[in-house]
N, C-alpha and C positions, 0 to 999 in steps of 0.2 A: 908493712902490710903485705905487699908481693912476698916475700919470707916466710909470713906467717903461712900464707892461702899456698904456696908451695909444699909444706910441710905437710899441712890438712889434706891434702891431694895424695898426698903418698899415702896417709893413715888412711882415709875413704880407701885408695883403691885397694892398699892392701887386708882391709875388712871386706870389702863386699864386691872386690874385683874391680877385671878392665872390662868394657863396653863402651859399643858404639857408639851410645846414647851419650850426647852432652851433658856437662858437668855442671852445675852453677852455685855462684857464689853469693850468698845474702850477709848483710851485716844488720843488727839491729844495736844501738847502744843503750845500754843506762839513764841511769837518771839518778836526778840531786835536785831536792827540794830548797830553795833556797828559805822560801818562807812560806807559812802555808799549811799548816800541820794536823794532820784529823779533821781537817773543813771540805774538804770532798765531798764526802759521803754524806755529809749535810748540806750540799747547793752551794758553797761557798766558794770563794777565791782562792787561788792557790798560785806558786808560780816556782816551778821547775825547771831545770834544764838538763839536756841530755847529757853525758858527759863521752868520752873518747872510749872509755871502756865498755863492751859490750858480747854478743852473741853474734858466733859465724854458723850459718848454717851450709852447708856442702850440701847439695839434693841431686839425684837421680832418679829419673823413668826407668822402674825396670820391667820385668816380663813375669813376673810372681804373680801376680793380681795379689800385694799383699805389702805391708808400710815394716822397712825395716828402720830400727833408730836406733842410735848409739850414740855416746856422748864420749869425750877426752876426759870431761871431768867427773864423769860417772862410773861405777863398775857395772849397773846395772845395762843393759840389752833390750829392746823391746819388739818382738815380730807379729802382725796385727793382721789376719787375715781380712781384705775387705770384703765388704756385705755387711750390713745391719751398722748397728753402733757401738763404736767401742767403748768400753767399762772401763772405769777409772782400776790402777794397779798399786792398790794398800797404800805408802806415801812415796812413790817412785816421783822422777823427774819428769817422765815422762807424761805423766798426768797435764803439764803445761800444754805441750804439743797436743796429746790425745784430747785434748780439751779443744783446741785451738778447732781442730780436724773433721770434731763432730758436729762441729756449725754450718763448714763447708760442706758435708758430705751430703744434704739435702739439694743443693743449690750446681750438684755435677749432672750431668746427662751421662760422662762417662767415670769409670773410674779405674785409674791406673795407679800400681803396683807403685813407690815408691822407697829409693835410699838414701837415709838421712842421717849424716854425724853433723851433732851440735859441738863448738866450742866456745868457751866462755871466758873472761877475764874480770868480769866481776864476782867480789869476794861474797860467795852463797852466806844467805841469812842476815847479809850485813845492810840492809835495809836502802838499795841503790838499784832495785827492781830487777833482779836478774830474771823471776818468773815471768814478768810483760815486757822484757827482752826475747825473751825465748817464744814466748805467746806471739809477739808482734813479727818477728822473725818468719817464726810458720805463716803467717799469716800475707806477710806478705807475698812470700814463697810461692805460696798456693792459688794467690791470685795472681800472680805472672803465669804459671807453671800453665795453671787452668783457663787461663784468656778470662778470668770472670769481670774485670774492673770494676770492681769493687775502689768504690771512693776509700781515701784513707779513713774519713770520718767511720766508714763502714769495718774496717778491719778493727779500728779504734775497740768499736762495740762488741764484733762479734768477739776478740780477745777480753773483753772484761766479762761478757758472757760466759766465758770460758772459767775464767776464776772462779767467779760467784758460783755460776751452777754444777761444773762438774768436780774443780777442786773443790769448792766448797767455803773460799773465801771472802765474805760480803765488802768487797773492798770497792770503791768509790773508781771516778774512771781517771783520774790524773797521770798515772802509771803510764798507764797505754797511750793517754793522749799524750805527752811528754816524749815516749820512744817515737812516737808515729810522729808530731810535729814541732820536734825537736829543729832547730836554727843555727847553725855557728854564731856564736858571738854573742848572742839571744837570749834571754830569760821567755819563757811561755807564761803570760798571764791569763790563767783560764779561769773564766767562769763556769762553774761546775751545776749552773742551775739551766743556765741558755745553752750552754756547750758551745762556747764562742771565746776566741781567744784572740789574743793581741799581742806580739812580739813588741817586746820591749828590750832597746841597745843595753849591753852589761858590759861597759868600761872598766875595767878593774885598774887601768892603768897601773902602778907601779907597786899594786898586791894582787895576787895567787887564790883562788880555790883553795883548801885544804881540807881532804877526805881523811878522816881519823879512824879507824875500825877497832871498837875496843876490845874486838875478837869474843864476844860472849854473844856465840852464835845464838838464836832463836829461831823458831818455825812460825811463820804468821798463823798457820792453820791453828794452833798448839797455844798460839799466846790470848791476851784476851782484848785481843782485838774487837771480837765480834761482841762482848759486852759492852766495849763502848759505844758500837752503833744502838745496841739497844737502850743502853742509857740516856743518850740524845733524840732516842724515838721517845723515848717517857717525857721528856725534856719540852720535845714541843704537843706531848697530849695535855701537858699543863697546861703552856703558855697557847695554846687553840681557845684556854676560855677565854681570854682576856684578847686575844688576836686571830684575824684570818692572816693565816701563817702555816704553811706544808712543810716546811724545814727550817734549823736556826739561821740557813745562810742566807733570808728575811729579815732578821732581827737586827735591830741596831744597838749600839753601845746603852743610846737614851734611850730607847724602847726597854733593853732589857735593865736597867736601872730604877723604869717606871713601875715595870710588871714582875722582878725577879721576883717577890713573895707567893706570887703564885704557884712556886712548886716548893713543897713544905721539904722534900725530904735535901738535906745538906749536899749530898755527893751528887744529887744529879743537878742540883745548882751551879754547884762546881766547874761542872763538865760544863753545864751552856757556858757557864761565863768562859771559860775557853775557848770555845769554837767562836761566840761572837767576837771577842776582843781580839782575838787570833786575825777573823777577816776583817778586820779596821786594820791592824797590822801589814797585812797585804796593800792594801790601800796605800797607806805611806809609804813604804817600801818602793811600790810603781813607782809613788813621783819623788821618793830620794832617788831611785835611779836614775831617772829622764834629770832630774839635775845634777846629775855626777854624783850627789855624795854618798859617798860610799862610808864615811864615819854616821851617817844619820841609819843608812842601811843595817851596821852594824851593831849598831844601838838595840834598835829592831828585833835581832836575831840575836841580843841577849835575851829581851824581854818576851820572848818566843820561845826560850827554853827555859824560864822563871815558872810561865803559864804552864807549860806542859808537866813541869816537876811539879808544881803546888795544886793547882788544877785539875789537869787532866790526867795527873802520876800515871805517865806512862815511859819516865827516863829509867828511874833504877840506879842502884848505888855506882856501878860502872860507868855508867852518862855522865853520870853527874860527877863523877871522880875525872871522867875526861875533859869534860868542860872544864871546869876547875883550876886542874891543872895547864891548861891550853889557857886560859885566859891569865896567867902565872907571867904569858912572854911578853915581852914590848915589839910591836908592832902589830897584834891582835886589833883588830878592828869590833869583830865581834865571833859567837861561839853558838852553837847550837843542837840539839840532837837532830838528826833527819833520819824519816820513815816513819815507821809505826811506832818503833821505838821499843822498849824491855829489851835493849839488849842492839846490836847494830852500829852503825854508824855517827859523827857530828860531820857539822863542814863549817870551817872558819873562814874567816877574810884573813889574809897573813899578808905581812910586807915582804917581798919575795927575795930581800934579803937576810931572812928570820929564818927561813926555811929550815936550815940544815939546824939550827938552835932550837928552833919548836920542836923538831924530831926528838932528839936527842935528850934534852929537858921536858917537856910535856911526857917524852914515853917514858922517861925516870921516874918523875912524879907519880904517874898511873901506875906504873907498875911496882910503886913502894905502898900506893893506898890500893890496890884490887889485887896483887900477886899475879897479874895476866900481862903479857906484854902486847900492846896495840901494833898494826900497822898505816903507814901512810900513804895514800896515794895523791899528785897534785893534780887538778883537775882542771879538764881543756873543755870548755863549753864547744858541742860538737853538733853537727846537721842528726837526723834523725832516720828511721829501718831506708834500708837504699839496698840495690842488686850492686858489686861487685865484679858481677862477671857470668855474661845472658846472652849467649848465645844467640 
């Protein structure tokens, strides 16, 4: 990490020069849905964990009265005179941060010129949050920088705010709350209806994390993500005759077995029956971990990627050629897609002496049924946005 933030220091200052002004250093990480899948944004349960990889932000006070930003992993630049609000920039990176910025900008008394180069280590579009990395990032940034203390719960918000209203992605708050209260060792069990969560122990004891990228990037904004919020709003204007009920993440397994005919049309049945069986899912999950096992977890998080391919189809032939293939090795526990999904990431349970076998064999497999060759990353359940280096 001193290696990396060395490196970044020399790129900052030879983009936007030396000054007086202290330097500082933010880290936000990622995240990995262990189980939990499209129940967000319906009140529901979820449980995520941060993972090692993540977003550096490098920031400077300068004397511009004006936000300059750059990225390592962007070509694109972005210089923002302050005053007023800033406009989102066609589908630039930037939009995360100028998102993040324009929620603060009400709540300054002053406002100073800032220099800001992002760097990243998660694989963009691969469904491991790199936007509410970047969003949590700024955000915390901003509230060190500005003295404003801002509770985390508050950065939580005003970065999903930032999605929904300026990028324009109606996504649920699990993202953000996962990078912000993210735990070493931890799974984050959030309820998405109270906004309250419980750290729950993730023993993995003698198997690994396994991040799978089946490299068929997607753009959330672009995919049809936001169909299936609307489909699950139809979902419970059904289920409101038969129930007082605001979201599916109310519903229960029996409830929606008592009342499922109440919505006539087939695909949006579909979908409830996913999001409900999805947070029972959860459920077990919490207390196969609190008792260690991790083959019951597994189980879990096959039948969490069943639901979402038959269900809620939102894997796609590459998911599901990955899973597939991954569940092919011995010592698989279990297999999954994580994130929105069409396209992204899985995360399996591996026995961490399979490792270099799952590679090698799983990415043959995939890449003889898709013609794309996947990447692997193992994954270290990690603490959540933190300063680096604050002068």
């Amino acid at each position: 990490m001193v290696e990396r933030i060395q490196h970044l220091e020399r790129q900052f200052i030879k983009r936007f020069g030396k000054s007086d002004r202290p330097l500082s250093v933010f880290f936000a990480p990622g995240r990995v849905n262990l189980i939990g899948e499209h129940t967000d944004y319906n009140g529901g349960y979820v449980l995520p964990c941060a993972l090692q990889y993540g977003t550096m932000l490098l920031i400077r006070v300068n004397e511009l009265h004006r936000l300059r930003m750059a990225s390592v992993n962007f070509p694109y630049a972005g210089e923002i005179p302050l005053g007023g609000t800033p406009g989102k920039v066609g589908q630039e990176w930037v939009n995360y941060p100028l998102g993040v910025i324009s929620q603060f900008l009400p709540h300054l008394t002053e406002s100073r010129g800032m220099d800001m180069l992002f760097e990243g280590d998660i694989p963009n579009g691969a469904g491991l949050s790199s936007s509410a990395s970047i969003e949590m990032v700024t955000a915390y940034a901003f509230n060190e920088l500005y003295g404003l203390r801002w509770q985390m719960i508050d950065l939580v918000r005003a970065s999903k705010r930032a999605e929904n209203e300026f990028v324009g992605v109606n996504c649920g708050i699990m993202d953000q709350y996962a990078v912000g209260f993210g735990k070493k060792s931890h799974a984050v069990f959030l309820d998405c209806d109270t906004i309250r969560h419980e750290w729950i122990p993730l023993d993995l004891k003698d198997y690994r994390l396994m991040i799978s990228n089946t490299n068929k990037i997607r753009k959330l904004s672009d995919s049809k993500y936001n169909e299936r919020v609307q489909e699950c709003s139809k979902a419970v204007d059904y289920l409101k005759k038969r129930m007082d009920i605001k979201h599916l993440g109310q519903v229960t397994m029996a409830d929606f077995e008592k009342y499922q005919e109440t919505i006539p049309d087939e695909t949006i049945r579909k979908r409830a029956r996913h999001v409900i069986s999805e947070n029972n899912r959860v459920i077990h999950a919490v207390e196969a971990m609190r008792k260690g096992d991790l083959e019951e977890l597994g189980r879990l998080m096959d039948q969490s990627h069943e639901s979402l391919r038959k269900d809620y189809e939102v894997t796609g032939y590459e998911l599901d050629s990955l899973v597939d293939a991954s569940r092919q090795i011995p010592g698989l526990l279990g297999s999954r897609m994580t994130g929105a999904g069409f396209g992204g990431c899985t995360v399996s349970i591996l026995h961490k002496d399979q490792i270099e076998i799952f590679m090698k064999e799983a990415g043959k497999r995939y890449t003889e049924m898709t013609g794309l060759v996947p990447s692997f990353y193992a994954g270290e359940v990690s603490n959540g946005v933190t300063a680096l280096q604050y002068p």
